[in-house]
Short mmCIF file of the C-alpha atoms (twelve columns), coordinates in Angstrom:
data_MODEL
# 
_entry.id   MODEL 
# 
loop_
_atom_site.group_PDB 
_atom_site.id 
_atom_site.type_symbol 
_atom_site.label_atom_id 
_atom_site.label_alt_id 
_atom_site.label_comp_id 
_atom_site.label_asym_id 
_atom_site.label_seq_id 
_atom_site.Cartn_x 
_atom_site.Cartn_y 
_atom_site.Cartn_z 
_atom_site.pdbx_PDB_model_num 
ATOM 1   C CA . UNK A 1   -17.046 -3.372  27.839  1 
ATOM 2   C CA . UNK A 2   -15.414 -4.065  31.534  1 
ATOM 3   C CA . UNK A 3   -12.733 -4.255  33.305  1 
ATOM 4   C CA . UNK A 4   -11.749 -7.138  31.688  1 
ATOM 5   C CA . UNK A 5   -10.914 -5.458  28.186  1 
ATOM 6   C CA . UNK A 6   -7.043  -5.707  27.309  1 
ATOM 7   C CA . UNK A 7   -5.046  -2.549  28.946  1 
ATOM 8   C CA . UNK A 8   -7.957  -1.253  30.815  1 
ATOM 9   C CA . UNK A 9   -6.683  1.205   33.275  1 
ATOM 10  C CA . UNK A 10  -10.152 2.865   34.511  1 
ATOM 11  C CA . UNK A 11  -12.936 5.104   33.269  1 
ATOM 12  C CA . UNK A 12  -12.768 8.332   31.767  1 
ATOM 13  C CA . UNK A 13  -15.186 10.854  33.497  1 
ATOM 14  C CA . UNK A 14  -17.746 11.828  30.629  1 
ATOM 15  C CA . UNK A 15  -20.688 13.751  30.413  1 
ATOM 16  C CA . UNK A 16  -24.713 12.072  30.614  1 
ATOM 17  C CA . UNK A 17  -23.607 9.132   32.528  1 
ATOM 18  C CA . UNK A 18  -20.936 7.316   29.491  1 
ATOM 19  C CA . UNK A 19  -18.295 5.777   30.927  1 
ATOM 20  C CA . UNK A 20  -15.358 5.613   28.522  1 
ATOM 21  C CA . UNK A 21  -12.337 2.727   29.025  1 
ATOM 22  C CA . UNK A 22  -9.289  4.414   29.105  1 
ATOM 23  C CA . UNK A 23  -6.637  1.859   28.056  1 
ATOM 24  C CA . UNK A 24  -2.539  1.640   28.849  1 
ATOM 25  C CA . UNK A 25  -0.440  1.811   25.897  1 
ATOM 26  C CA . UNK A 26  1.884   -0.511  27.780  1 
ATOM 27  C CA . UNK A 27  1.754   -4.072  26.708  1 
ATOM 28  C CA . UNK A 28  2.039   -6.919  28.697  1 
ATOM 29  C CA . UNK A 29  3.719   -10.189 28.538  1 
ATOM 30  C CA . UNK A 30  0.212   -11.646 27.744  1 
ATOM 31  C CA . UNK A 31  -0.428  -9.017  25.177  1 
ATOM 32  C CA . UNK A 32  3.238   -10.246 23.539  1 
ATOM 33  C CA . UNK A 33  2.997   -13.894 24.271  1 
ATOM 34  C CA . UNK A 34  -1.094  -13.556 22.351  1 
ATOM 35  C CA . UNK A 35  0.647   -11.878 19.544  1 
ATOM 36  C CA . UNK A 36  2.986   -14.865 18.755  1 
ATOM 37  C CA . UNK A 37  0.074   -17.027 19.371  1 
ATOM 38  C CA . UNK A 38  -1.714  -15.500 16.879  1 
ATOM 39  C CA . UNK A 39  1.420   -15.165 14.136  1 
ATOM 40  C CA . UNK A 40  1.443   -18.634 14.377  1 
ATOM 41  C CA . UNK A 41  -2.117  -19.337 13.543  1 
ATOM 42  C CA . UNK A 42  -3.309  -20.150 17.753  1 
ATOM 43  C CA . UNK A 43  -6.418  -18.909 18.529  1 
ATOM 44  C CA . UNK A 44  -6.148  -16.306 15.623  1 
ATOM 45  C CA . UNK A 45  -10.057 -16.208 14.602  1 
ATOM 46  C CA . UNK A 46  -10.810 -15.052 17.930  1 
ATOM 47  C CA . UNK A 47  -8.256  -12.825 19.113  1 
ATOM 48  C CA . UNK A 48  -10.166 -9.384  19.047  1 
ATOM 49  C CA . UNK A 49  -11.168 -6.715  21.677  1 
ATOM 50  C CA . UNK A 50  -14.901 -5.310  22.081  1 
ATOM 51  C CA . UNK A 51  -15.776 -2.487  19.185  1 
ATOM 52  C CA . UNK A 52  -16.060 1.289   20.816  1 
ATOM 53  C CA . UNK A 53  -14.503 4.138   21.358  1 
ATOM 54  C CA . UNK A 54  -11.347 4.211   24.126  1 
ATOM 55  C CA . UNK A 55  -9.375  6.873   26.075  1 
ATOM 56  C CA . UNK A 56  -5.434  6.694   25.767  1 
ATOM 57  C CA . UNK A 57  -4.114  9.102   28.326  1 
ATOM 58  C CA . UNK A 58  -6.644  12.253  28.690  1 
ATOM 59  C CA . UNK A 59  -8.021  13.340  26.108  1 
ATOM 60  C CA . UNK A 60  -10.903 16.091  25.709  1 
ATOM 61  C CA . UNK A 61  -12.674 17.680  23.481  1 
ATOM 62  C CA . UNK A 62  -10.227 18.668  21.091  1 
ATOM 63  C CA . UNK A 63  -7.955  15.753  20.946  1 
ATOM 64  C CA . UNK A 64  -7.592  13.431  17.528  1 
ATOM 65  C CA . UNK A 65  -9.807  11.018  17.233  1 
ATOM 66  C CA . UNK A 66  -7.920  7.906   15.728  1 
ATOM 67  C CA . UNK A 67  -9.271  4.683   13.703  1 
ATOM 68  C CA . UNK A 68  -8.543  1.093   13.607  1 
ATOM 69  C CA . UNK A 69  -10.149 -2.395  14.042  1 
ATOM 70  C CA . UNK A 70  -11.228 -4.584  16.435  1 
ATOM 71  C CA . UNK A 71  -8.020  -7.647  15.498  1 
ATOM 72  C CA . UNK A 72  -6.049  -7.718  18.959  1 
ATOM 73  C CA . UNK A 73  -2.452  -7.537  17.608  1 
ATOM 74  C CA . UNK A 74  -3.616  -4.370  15.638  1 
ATOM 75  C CA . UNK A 75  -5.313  -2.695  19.042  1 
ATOM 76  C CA . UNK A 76  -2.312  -3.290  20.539  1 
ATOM 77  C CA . UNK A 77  0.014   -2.025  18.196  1 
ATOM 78  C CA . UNK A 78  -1.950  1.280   17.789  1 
ATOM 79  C CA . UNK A 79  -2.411  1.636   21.458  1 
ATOM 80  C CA . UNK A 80  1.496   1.017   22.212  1 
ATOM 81  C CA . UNK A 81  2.493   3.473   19.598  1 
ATOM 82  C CA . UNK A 82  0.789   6.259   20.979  1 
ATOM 83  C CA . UNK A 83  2.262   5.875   24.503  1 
ATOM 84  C CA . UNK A 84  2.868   9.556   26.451  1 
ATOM 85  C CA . UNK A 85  -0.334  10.767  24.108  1 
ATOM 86  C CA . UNK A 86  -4.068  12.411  24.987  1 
ATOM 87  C CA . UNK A 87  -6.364  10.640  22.172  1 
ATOM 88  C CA . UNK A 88  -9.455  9.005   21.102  1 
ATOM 89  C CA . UNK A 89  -9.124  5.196   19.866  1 
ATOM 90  C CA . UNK A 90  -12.334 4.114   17.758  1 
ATOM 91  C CA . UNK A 91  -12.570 0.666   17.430  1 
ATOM 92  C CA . UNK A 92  -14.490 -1.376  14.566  1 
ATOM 93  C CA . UNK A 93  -16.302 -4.595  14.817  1 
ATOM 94  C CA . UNK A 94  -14.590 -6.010  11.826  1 
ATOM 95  C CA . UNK A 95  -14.303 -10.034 13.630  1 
ATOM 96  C CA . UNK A 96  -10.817 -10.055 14.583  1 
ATOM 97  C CA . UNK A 97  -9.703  -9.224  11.352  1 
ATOM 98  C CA . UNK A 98  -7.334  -6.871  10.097  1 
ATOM 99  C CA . UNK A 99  -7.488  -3.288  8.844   1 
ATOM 100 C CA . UNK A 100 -6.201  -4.433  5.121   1 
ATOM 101 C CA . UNK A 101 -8.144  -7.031  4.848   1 
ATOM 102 C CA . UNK A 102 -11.439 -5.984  6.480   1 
ATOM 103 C CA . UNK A 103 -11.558 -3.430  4.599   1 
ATOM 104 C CA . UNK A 104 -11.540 -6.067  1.198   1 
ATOM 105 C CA . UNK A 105 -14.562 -7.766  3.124   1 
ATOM 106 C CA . UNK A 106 -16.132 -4.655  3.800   1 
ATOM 107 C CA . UNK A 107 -16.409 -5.024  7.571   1 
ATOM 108 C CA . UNK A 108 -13.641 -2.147  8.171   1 
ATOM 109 C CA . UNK A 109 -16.048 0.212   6.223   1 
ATOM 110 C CA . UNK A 110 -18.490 3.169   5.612   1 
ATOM 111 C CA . UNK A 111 -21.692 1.202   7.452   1 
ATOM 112 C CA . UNK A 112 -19.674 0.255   9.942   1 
ATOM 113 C CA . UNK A 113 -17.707 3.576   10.938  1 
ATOM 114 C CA . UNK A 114 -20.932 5.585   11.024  1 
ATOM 115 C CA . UNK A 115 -22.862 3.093   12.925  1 
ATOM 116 C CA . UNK A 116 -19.672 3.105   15.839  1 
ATOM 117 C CA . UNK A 117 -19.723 7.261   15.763  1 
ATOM 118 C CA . UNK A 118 -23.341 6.958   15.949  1 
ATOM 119 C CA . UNK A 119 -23.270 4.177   18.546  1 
ATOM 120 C CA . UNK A 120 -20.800 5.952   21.078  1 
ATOM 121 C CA . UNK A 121 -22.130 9.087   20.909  1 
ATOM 122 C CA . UNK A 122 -18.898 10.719  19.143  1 
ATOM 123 C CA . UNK A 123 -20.415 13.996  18.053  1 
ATOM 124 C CA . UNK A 124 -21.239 14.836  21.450  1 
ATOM 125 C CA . UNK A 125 -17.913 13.811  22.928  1 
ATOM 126 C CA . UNK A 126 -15.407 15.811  20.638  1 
ATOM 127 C CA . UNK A 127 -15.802 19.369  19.290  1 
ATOM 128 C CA . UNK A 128 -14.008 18.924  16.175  1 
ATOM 129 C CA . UNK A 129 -15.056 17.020  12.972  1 
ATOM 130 C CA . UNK A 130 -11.867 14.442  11.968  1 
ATOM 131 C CA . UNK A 131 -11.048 11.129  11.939  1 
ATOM 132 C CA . UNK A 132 -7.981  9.698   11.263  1 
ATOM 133 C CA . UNK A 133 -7.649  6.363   9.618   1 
ATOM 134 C CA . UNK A 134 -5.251  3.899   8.153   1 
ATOM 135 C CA . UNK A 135 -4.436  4.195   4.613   1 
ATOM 136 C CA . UNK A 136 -4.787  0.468   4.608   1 
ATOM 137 C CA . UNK A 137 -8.845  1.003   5.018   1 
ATOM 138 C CA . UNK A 138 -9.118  3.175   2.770   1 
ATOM 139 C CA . UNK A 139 -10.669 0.795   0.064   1 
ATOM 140 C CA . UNK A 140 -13.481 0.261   2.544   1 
ATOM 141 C CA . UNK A 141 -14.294 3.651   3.627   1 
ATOM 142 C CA . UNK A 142 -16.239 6.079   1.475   1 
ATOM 143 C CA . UNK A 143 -15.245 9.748   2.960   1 
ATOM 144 C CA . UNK A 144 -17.909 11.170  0.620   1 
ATOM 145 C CA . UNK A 145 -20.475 9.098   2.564   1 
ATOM 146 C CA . UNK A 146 -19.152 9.585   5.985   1 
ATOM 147 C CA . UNK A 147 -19.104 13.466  6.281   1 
ATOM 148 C CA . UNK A 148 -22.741 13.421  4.525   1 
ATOM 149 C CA . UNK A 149 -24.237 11.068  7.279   1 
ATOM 150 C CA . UNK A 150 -21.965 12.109  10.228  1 
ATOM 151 C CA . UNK A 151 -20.290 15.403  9.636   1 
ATOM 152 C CA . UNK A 152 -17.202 13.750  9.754   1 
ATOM 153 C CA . UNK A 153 -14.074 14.041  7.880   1 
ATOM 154 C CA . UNK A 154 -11.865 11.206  7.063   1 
ATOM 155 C CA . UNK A 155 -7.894  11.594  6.985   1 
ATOM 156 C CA . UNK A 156 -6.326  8.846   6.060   1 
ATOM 157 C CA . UNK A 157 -3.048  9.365   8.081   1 
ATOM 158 C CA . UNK A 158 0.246   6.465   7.032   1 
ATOM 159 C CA . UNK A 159 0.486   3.493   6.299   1 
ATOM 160 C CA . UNK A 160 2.243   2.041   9.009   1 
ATOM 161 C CA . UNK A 161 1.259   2.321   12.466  1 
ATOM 162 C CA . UNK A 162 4.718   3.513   13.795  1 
ATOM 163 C CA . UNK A 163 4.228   6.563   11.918  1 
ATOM 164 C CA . UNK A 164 1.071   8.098   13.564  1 
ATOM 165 C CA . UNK A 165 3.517   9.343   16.525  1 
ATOM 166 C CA . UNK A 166 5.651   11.389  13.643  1 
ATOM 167 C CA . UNK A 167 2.208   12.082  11.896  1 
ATOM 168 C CA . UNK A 168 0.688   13.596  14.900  1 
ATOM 169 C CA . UNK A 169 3.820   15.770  15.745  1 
ATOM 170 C CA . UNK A 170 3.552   16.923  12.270  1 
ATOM 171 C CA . UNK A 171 0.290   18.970  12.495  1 
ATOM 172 C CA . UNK A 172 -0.968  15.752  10.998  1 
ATOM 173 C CA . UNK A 173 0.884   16.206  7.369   1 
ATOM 174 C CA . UNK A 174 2.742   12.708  6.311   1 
ATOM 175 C CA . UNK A 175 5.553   12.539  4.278   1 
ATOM 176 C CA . UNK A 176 6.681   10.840  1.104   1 
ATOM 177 C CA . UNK A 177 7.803   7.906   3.686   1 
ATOM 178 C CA . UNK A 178 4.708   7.586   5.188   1 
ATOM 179 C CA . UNK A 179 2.234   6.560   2.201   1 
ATOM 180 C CA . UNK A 180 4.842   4.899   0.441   1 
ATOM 181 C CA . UNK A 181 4.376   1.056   0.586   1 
ATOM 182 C CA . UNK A 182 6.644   -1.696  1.634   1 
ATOM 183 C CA . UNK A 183 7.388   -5.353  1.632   1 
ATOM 184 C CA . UNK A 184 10.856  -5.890  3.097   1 
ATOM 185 C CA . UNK A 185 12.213  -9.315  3.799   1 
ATOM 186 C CA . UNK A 186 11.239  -9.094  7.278   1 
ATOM 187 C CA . UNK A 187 7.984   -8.085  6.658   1 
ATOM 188 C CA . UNK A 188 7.802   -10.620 4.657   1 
ATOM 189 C CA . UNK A 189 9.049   -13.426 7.363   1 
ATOM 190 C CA . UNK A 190 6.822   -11.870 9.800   1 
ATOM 191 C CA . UNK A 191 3.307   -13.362 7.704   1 
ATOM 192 C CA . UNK A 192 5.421   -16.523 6.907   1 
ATOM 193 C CA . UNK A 193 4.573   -18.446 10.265  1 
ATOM 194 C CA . UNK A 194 0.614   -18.218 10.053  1 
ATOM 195 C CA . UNK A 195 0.804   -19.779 6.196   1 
ATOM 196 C CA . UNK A 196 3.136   -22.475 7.309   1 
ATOM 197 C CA . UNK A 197 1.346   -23.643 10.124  1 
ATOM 198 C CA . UNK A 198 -1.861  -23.540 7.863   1 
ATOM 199 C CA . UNK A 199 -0.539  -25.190 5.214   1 
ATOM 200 C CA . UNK A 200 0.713   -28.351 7.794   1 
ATOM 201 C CA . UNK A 201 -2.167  -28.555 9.327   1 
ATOM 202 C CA . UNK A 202 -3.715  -29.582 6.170   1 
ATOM 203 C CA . UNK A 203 -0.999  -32.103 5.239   1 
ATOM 204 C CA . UNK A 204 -0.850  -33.493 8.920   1 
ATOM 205 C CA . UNK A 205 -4.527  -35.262 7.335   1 
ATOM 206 C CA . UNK A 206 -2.533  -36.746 4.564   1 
ATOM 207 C CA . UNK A 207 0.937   -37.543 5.827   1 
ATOM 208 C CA . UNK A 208 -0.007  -41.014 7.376   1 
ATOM 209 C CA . UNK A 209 -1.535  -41.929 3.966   1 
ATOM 210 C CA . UNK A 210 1.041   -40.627 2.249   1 
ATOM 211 C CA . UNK A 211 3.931   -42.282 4.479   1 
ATOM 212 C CA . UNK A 212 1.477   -45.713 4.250   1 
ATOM 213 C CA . UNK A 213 1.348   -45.390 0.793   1 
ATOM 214 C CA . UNK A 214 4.946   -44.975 0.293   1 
ATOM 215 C CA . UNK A 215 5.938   -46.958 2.175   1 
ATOM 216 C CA . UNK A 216 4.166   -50.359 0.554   1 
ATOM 217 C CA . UNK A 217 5.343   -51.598 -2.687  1 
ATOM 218 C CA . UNK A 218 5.416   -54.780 -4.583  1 
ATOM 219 C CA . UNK A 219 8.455   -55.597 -2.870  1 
ATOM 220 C CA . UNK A 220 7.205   -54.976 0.740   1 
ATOM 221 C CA . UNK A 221 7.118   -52.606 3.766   1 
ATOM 222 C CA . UNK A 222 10.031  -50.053 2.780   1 
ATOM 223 C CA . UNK A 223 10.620  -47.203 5.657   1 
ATOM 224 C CA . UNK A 224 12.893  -45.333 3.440   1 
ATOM 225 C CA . UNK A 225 10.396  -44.910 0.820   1 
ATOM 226 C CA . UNK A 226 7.617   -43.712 3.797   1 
ATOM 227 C CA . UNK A 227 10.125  -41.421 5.169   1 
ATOM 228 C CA . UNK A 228 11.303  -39.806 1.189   1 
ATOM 229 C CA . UNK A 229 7.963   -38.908 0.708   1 
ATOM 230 C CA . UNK A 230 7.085   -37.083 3.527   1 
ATOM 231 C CA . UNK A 231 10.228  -35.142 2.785   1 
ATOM 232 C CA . UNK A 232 9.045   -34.577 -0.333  1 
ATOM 233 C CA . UNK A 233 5.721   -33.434 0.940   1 
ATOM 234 C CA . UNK A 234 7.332   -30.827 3.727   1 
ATOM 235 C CA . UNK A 235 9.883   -29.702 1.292   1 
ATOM 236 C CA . UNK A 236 6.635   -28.423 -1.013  1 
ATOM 237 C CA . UNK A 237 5.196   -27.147 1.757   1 
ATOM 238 C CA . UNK A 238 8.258   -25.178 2.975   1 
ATOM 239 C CA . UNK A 239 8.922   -24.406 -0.718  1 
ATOM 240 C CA . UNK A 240 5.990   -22.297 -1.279  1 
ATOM 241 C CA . UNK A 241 5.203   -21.268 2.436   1 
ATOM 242 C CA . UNK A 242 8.247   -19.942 3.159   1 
ATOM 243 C CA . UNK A 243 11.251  -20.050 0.561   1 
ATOM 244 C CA . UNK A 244 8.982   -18.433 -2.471  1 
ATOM 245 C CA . UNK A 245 7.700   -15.485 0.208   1 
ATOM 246 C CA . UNK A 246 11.451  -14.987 0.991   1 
ATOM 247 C CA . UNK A 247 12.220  -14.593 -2.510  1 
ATOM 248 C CA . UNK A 248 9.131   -12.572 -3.879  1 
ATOM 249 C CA . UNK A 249 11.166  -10.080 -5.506  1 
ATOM 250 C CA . UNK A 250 13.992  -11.568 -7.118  1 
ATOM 251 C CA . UNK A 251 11.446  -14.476 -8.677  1 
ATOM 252 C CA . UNK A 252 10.266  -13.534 -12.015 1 
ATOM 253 C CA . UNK A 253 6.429   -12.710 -13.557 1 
ATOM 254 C CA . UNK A 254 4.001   -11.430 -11.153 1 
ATOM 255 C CA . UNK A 255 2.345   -14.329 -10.786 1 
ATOM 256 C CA . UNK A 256 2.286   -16.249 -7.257  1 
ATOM 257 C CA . UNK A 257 1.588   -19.403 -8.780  1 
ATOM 258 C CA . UNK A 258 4.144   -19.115 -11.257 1 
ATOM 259 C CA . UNK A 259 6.924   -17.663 -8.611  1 
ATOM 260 C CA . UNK A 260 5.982   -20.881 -6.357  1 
ATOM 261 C CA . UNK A 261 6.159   -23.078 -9.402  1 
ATOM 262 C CA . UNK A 262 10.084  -21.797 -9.792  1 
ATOM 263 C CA . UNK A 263 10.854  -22.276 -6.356  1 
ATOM 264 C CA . UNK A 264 9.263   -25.783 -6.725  1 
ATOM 265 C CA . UNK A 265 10.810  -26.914 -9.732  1 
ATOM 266 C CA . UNK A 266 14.225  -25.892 -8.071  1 
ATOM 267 C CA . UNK A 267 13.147  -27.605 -4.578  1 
ATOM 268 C CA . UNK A 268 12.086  -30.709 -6.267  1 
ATOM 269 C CA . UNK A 269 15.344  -30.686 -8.928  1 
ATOM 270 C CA . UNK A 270 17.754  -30.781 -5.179  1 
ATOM 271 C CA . UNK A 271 15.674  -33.594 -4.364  1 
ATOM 272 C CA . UNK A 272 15.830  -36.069 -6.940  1 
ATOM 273 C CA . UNK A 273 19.973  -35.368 -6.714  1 
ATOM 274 C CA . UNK A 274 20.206  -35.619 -3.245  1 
ATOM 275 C CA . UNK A 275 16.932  -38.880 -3.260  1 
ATOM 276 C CA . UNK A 276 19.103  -40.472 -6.004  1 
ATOM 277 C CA . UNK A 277 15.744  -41.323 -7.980  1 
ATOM 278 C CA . UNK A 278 16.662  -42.708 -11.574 1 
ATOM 279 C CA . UNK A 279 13.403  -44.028 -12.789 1 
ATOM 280 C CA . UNK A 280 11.000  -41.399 -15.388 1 
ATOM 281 C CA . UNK A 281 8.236   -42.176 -13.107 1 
ATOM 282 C CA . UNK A 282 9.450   -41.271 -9.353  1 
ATOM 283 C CA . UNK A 283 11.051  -38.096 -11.160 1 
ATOM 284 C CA . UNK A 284 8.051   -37.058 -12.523 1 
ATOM 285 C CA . UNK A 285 6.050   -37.583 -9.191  1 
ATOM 286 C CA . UNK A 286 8.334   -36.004 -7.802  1 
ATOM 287 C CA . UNK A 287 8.897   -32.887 -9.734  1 
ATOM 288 C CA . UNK A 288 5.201   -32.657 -10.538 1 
ATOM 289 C CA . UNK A 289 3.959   -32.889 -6.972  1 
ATOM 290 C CA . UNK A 290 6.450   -30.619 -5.281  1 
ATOM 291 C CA . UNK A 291 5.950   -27.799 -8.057  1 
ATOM 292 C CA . UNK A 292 2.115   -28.216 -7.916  1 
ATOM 293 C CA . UNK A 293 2.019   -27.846 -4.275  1 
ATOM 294 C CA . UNK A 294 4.801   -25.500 -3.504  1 
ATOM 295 C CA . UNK A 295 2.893   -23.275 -6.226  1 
ATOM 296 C CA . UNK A 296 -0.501  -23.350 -4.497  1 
ATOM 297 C CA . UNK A 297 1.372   -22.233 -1.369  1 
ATOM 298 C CA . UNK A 298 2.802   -19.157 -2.478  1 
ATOM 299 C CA . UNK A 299 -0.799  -18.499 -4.172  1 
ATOM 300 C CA . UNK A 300 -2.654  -18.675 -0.920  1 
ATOM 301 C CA . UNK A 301 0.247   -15.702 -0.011  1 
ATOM 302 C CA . UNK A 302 -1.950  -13.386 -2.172  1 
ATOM 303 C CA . UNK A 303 -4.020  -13.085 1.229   1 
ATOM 304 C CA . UNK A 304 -0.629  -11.541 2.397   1 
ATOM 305 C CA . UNK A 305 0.890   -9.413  0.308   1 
ATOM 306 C CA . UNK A 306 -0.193  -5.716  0.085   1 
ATOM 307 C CA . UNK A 307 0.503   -6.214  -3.585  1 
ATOM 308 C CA . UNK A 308 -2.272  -8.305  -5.301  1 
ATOM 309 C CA . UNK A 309 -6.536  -7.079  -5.451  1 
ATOM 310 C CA . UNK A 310 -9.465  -9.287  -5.037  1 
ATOM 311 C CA . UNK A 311 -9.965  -9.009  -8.199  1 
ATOM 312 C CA . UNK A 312 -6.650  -10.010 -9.392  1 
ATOM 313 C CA . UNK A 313 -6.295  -12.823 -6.840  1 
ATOM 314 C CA . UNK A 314 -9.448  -14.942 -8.361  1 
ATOM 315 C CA . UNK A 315 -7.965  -14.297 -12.312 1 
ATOM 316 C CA . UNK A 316 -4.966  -15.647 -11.123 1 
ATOM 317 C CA . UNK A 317 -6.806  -18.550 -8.675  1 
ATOM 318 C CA . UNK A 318 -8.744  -19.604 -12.263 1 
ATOM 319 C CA . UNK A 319 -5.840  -19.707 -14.321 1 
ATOM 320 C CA . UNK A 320 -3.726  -21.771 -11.661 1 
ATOM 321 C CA . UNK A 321 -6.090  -24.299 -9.873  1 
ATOM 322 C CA . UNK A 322 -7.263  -26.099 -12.900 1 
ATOM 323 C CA . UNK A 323 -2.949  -26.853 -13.475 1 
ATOM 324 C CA . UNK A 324 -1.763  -27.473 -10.131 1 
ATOM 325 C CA . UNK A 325 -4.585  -29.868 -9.847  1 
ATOM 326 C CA . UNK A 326 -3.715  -31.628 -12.850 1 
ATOM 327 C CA . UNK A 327 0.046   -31.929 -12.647 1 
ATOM 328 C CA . UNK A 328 -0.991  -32.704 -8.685  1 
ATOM 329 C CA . UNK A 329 -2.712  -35.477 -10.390 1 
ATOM 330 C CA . UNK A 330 -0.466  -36.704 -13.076 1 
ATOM 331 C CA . UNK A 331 2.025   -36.938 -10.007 1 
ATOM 332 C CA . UNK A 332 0.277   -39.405 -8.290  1 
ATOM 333 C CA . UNK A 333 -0.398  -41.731 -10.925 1 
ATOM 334 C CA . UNK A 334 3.602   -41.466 -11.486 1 
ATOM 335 C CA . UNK A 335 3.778   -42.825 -8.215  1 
ATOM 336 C CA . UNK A 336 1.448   -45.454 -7.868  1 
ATOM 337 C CA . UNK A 337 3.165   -46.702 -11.093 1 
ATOM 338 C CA . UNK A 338 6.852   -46.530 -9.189  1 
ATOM 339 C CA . UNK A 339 5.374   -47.923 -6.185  1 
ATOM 340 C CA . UNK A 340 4.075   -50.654 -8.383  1 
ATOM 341 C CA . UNK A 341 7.357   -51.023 -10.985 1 
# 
């Protein structure tokens, strides 16, 4: 770590010769402007800080020590909400992923949080025996295991990282409000960007084809038909990307496939009106492909939700694939038979 790390101020005076990065809690426009970046899918694999253990303010011996991972956007956020505070920040090397879901890989877990105490010395640096950590990691860290190979007690603290201040101020008790878990609509729009850009950069492959394809027809070179179906192809997209996320609640089962399949069925119902098709064939291809893909949209949200497991996610993956690929399927043969008609 150097002077190069993200809110490095200078070093913290320490004891045998460690030098300690203590870190602003102010953010930068950088620090903002990488955030959206990263929201929207730009340089999101590798937008992470150095694993280790940090100095916000000026802390000592007694001050909390407090948990996250090694993702930027969460570094940031934990460092900003703890502005005006003396503390400890251990960092993870979980790859630039996120509490939540590091802690489902097993990165944000018990190997890895002893081998960072270990690593930076944290026994000798603090004379107390707590760690704070997120809720959210708490599927990846074994407390049990910790304190028996560290002497270390885990707390898992809130749920949401604007809570630690009130948290902290509380002699480190949470309320009800704290551990109780959300999904509001704008938590919800927040994760939307990153799936919709993902989800267009795999149909930016197969748009030209599709538009090609379209477009040619027994009776010619047709722009109109090129143009419909790329409409048709975005409105999936957008269907299961963003409209089914939107409307997670109110949709019925708890199935993401299913939920996207709704939203799809009602997407691709407004666009045969509005399209004007008449014909079985271009109805079915249309109806068909739109549901199929606007429901394989809203199932690659599992990876966003806090409300699905692992486990859970590949039951409901093996129940939906084999469909969505088949009505996928059926719907292009309905179209090469319109094109063709």
């Amino acid at each position: 770590m150097d002077e190069n790390l993200p809110g490095f101020i200078t070093w913290h005076p320490v004891d045998a010769g460690q030098r300690i990065p203590v870190i602003s809690p102010q953010l930068t426009f950088a620090d903002t402007l990488g955030s959206w970046k990263a929201r929207w899918g730009i340089g999101r694999m590798s937008y992470l800080v150095p694993p280790g253990l940090y100095a916000i303010g000026a802390p000592d011996s007694a001050s909390p020590v407090v948990v996250t991972a090694n993702y930027k956007m969460t570094y940031d956020l934990v460092r900003s909400a703890l502005k005006g505070r003396n503390l400890w920040l251990l960092v993870l090397e979980t790859y630039g992923i996120n509490v939540w879901c590091a802690a489902g890989k097993g990165t944000f877990g018990t190997g890895e949080l002893v081998r960072r105490i270990e690593a930076c010395g944290l026994g000798a640096m603090v004379a107390h025996r707590e760690l704070l950590l997120p809720i959210m990691g708490a599927a990846g860290v074994k407390g049990i295991e910790v304190k028996k190979r560290t002497g270390f007690n885990c707390r898992f603290a809130t749920l949401r990282i604007n809570d630690l201040p009130g948290y902290l101020d509380a002699g480190m008790q949470a309320t009800r409000e704290m551990r109780e878990l959300t999904f509001s609509l704008k938590e919800r729009l927040v994760l939307t960007p990153v799936e919709l850009v993902s989800s267009l950069q795999t149909a930016l492959y197969a748009l030209p084809l599709l538009f090609i394809g379209a477009a040619t027809g027994s009776a010619g070179f047709n722009l109109v038909n090129g143009c419909h179906a790329v409409i048709v192809c975005l409105a999936a997209i957008l269907s299961g990307a963003l409209l089914s996320p939107l409307l997670l609640p109110w949709l019925p089962t708890r199935s993401f496939a299913v939920k996207g399949a709704i939203t799809g069925a009602l997407v691709s119902a407004a666009l045969v009106y509005h399209l004007k098709l008449a014909t079985t064939v271009s109805v079915m291809a249309v109806l068909l492909s739109v549901t199929a893909i606007s429901s394989f949209a809203m199932l690659n949200f599992t990876g966003s939700t806090p409300f699905t497991s692992r486990s859970g996610v590949k039951f409901e993956m093996r129940r939906a694939l084999p469909l969505q690929g088949g009505a996928l399927a059926v719907a292009v043969a309905a179209a090469l038979v319109w094109r063709l008609m």
